[in-house]
C-alpha positions as a Markdown table, in Angstrom:
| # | Residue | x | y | z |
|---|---|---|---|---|
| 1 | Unk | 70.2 | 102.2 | 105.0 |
| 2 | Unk | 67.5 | 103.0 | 102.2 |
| 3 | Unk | 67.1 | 100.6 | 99.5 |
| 4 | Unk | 68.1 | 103.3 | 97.2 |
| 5 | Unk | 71.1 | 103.9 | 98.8 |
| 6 | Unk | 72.8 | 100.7 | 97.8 |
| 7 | Unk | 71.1 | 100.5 | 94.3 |
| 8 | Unk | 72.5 | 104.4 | 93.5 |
| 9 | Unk | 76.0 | 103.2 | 94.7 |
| 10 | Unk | 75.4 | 99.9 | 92.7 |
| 11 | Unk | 74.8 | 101.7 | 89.5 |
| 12 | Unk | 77.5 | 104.0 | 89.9 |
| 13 | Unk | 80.2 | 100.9 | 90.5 |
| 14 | Unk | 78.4 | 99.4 | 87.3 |
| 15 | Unk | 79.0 | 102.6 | 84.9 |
| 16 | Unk | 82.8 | 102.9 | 86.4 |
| 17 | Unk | 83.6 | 99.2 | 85.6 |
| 18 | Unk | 81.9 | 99.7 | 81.7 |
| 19 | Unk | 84.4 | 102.9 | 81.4 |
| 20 | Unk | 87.4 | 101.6 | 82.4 |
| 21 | Unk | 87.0 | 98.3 | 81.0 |
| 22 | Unk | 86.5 | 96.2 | 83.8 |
| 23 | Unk | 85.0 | 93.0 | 84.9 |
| 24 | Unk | 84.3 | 92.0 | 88.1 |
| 25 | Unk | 84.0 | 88.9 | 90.3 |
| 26 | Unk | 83.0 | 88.9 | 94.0 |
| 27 | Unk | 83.4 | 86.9 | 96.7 |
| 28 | Unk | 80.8 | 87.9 | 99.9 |
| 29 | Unk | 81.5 | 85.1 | 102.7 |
| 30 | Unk | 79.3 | 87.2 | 105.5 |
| 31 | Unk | 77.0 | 89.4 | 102.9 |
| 32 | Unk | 75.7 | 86.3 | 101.3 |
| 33 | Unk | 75.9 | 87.7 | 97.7 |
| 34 | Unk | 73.9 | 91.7 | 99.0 |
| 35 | Unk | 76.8 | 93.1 | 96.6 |
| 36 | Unk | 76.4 | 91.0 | 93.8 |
| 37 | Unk | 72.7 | 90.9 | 94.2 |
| 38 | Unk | 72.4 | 94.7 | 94.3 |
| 39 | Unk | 75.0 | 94.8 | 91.2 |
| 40 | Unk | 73.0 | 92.2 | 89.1 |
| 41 | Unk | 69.4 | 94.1 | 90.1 |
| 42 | Unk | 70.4 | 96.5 | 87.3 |
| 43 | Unk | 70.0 | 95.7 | 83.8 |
| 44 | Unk | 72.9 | 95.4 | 81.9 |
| 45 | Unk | 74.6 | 94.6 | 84.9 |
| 46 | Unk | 76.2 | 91.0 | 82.6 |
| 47 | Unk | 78.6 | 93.4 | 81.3 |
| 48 | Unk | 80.4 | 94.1 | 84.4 |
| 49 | Unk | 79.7 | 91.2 | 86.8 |
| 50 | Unk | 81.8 | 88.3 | 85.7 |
| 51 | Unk | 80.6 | 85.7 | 88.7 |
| 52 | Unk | 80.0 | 85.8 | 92.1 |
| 53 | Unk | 81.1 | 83.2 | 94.9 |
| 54 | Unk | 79.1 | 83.1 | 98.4 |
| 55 | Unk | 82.0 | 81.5 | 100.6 |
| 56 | Unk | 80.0 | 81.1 | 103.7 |
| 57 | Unk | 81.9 | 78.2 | 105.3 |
| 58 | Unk | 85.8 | 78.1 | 106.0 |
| 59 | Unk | 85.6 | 74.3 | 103.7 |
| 60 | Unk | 83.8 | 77.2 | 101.3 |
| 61 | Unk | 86.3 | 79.5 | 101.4 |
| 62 | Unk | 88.7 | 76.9 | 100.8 |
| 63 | Unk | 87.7 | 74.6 | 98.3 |
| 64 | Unk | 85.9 | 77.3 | 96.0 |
| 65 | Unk | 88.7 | 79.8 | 96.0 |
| 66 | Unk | 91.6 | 78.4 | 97.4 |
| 67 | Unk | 92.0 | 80.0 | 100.7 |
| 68 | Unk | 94.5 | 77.9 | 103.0 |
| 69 | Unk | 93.5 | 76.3 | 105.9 |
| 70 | Unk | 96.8 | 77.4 | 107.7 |
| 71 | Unk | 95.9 | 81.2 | 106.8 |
| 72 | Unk | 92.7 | 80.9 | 108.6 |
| 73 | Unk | 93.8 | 78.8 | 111.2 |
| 74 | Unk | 96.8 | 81.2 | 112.0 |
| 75 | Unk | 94.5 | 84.3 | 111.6 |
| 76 | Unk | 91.3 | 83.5 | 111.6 |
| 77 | Unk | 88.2 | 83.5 | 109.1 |
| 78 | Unk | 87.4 | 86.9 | 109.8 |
| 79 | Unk | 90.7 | 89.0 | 108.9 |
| 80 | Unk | 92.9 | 90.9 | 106.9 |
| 81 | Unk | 94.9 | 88.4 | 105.4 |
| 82 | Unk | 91.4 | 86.2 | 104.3 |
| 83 | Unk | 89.6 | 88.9 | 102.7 |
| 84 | Unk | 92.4 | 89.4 | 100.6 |
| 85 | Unk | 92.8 | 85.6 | 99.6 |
| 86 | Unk | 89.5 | 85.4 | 98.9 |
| 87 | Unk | 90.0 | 88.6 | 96.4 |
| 88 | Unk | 92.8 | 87.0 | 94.7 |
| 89 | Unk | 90.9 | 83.6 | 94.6 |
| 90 | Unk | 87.6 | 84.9 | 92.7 |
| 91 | Unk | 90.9 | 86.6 | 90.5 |
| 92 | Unk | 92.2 | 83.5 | 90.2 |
| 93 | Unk | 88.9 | 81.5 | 89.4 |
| 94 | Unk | 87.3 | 83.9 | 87.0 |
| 95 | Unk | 87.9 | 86.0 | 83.4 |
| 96 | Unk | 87.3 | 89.1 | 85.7 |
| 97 | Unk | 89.8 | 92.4 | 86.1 |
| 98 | Unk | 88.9 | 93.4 | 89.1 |
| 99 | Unk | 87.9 | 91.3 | 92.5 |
| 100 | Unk | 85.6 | 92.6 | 95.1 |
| 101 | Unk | 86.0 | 90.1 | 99.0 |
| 102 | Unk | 84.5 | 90.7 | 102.3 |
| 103 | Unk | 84.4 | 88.4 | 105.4 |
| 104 | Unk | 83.1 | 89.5 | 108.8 |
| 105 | Unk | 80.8 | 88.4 | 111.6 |
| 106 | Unk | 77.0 | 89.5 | 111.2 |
| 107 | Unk | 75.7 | 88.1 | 114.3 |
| 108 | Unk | 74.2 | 88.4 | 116.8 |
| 109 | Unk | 76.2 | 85.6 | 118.2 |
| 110 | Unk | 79.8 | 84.9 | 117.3 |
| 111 | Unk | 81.8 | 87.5 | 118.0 |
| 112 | Unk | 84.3 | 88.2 | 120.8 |
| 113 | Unk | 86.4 | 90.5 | 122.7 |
| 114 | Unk | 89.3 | 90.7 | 119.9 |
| 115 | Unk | 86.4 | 89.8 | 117.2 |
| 116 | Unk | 83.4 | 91.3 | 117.9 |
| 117 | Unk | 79.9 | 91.2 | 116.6 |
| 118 | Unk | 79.9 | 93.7 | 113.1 |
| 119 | Unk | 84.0 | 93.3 | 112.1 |
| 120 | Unk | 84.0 | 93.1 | 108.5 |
| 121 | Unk | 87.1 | 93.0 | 106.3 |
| 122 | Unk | 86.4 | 94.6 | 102.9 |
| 123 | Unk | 89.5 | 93.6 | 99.9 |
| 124 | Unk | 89.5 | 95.4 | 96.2 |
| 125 | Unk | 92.3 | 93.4 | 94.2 |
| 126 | Unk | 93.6 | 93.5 | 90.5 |
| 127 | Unk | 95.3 | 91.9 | 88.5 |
| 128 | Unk | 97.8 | 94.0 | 88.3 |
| 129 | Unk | 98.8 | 93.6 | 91.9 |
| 130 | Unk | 97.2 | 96.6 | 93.2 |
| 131 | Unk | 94.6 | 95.8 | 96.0 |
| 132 | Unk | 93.2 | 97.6 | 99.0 |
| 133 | Unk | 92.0 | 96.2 | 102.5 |
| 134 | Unk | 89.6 | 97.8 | 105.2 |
| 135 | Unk | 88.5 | 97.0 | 108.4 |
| 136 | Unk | 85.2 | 98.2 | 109.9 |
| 137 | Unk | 83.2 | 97.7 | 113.0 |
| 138 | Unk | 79.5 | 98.4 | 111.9 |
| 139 | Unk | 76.6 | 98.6 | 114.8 |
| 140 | Unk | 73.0 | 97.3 | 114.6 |
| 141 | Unk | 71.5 | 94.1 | 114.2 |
| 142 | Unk | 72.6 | 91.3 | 111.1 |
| 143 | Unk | 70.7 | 93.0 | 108.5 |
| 144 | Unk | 72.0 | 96.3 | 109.2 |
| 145 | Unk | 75.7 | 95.0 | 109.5 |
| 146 | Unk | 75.3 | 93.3 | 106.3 |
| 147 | Unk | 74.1 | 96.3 | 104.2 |
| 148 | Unk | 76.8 | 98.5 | 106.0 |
| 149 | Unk | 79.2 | 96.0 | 104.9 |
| 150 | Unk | 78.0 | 96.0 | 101.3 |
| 151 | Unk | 77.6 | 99.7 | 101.1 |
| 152 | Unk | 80.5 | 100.2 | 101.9 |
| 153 | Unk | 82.2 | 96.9 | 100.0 |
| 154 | Unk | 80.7 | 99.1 | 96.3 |
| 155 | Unk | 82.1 | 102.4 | 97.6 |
| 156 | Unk | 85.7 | 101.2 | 98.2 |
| 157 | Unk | 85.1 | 99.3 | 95.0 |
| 158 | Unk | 84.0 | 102.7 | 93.3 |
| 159 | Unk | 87.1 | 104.7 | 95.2 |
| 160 | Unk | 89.4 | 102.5 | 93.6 |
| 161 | Unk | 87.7 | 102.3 | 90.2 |
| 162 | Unk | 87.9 | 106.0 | 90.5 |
| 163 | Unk | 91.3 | 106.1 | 91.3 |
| 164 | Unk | 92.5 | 104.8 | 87.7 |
């Protein structure tokens, strides 16, 4: 994916969030901040982005937004029912409207059968309750997972943002 790619989606999350209102916090356990940093490249970028959290361990995930242990230990780090804690946690932990997670496994080693190598869970919640979940297998090596994961992570954004 072309640099320009992700900067053109970036921009276009930025201008949604400004016209509806919104701020927005992130939290990017597998991405290592690629969304936030792609969001915050773009001047003016402070209006929107409220904070970012970089949850890269499960004590991470835990301790900086409140993710139980028992949710990952029943479920695992990498699922459905963690990206969306870690949404609600940067909600939780932050002034912002509008929370952006994603968790998944970048590789190239850690994956498995059931888990393999480029599952990334992608969670849009509000405060309002509304909130959207995705699951994706993306192919390539770890940089290409990881800028599949955070294009895609600022279109979902943008598809909700859209939807208001």
């Amino acid at each position: 994916m072309e640099e320009s790619s992700l900067e053109e989606r970036a921009r276009r999350v930025l201008e949604a969030c400004r016209r509806a209102g919104e701020r927005l916090a992130l939290a990017e356990a597998s991405t290592g901040g690629l969304v936030s940093a792609s969001l915050t490249d773009i001047a003016g970028a402070s209006a929107v982005v409220e904070r970012g959290f970089v949850p890269y361990s499960n004590e991470a995930k835990t301790e900086q937004l409140g993710v139980p242990v028992e949710l990952m230990v029943a479920h695992g780090a990498v699922s459905e029912q963690v990206a969306l804690a870690l949404a609600q946690g940067a909600l939780a932990r932050s002034h912002a409207t509008l929370a952006f997670a994603e968790t998944g496994i970048a590789g190239p080693s850690g994956g498995s059968e059931a888990k393999p190598v480029g599952l990334v869970y992608l969670a849009v919640t509000r405060r309002d309750g509304t909130h959207v979940c995705e699951r994706h297998v993306f192919t390539g090596d770890r940089k290409t997972i990881r800028r599949a994961a955070a294009a895609r992570g600022l279109e979902l954004l943008l598809s909700l943002l859209e939807r208001s």
